[in-house]
C-alpha positions in Angstrom: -3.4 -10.2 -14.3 -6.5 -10.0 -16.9 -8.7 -6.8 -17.0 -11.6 -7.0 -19.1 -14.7 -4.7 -20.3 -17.7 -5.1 -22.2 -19.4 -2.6 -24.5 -23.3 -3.3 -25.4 -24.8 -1.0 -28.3 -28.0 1.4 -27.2 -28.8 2.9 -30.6 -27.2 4.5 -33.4 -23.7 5.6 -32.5 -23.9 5.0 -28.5 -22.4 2.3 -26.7 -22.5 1.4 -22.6 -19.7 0.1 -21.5 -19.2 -1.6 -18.0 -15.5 -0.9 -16.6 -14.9 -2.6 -12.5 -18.6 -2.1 -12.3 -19.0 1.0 -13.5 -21.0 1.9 -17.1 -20.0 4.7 -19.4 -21.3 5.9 -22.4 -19.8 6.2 -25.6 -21.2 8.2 -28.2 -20.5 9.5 -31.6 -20.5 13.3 -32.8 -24.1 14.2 -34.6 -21.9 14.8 -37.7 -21.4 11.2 -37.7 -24.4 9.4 -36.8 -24.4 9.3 -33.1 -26.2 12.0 -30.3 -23.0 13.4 -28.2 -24.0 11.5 -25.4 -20.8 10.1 -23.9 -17.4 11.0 -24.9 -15.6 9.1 -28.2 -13.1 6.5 -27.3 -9.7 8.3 -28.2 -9.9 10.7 -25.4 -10.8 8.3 -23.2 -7.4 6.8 -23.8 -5.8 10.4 -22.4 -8.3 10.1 -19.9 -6.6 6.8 -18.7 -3.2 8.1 -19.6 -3.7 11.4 -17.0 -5.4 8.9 -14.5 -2.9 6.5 -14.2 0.1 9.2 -14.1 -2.3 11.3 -11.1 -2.8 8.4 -9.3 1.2 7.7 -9.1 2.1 10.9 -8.8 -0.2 11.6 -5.7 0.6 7.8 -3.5 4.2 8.9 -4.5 3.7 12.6 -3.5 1.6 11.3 -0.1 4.6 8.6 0.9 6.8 11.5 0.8 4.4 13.9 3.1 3.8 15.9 0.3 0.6 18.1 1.1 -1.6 19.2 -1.7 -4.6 21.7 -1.5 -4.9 21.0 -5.3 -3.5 19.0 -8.3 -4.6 19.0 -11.5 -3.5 17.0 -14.7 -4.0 17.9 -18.1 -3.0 16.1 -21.5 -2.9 17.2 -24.8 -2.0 15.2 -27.9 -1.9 15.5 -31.4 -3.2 12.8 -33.9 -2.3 11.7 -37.9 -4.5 13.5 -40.9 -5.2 10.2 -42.7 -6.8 6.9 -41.2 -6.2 5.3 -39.3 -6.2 8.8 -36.6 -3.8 7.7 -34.0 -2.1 9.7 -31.7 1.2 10.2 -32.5 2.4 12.8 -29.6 1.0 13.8 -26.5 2.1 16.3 -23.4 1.1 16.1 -20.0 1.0 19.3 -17.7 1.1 18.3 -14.3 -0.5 21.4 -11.8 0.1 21.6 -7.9 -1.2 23.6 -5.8 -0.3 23.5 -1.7 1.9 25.7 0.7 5.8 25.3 0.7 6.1 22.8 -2.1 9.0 21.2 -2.5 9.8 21.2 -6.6 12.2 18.6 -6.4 10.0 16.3 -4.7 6.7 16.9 -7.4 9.8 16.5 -10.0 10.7 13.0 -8.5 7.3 12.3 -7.8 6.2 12.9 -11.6 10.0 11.2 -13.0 9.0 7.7 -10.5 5.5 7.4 -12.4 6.8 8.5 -16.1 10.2 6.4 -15.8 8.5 3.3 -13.6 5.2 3.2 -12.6 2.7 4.3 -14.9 1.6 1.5 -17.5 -0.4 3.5 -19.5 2.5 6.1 -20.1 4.6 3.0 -21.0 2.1 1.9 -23.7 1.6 5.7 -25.0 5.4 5.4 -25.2 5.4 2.1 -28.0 3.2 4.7 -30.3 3.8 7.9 -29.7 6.1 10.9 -28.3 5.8 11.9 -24.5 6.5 14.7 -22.6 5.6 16.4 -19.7 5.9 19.5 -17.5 5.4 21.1 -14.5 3.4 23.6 -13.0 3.5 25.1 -9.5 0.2 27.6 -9.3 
């Protein structure tokens, strides 16, 4: 399967970019050239990494009749001094909230898309140390 995107320069620093039909801006900081309007491109690669690991985690948690009131995903990661910045760790806190949870289900729910599922936490995996938690609110 092929995904693609395109990314058409505005002005100055900001970019629209066209992802399944949908634009987003990219933008620079004003310390840099750019106007802060859109987010910068490295966290919109923890963006995709929380995405893809929500998305698993709640078809998982919804096979299992799992019922949340709220779920939130938050990830944090740490990058290199010198250029080229990459990431080079990142930790993902996985929030539930719901009546009667069951922990070991959200545990296997989250293990299924770390261990097998998730493609982008494979990827972060080839270039980076990953870890997650858990947190029942």
């Amino acid at each position: 399967m092929k995904n693609e995107v395109s990314l058409k320069w505005k002005s100055d620093m900001a970019f629209e970019g066209m992802v399944n039909n949908h634009k987003i801006i990219l933008d620079a900081d004003e310390t840099v050239g750019g106007h802060n309007s859109g987010p910068r491109p490295k966290p919109l690669m923890l963006l995709s990494l929380a995405g893809c690991t929500a998305m698993d985690v709640v078809a998982i948690l919804k096979k299992m009749r799992v019922e949340l009131e709220d779920f939130n995903v938050i990830v944090s990661a740490e990058q290199t001094e010198d250029h080229p910045k990459v990431y080079y760790s990142a930790h993902i806190v996985y929030q539930f909230k719901g009546k009667d949870l069951d922990p070991e289900k959200l545990k296997k729910a989250i293990d299924l898309s770390q261990e097998r599922y998730c493609g982008v936490s494979a990827m972060f995996r080839s270039f980076a140390h990953l870890t997650y938690e858990m947190q029942i609110l």
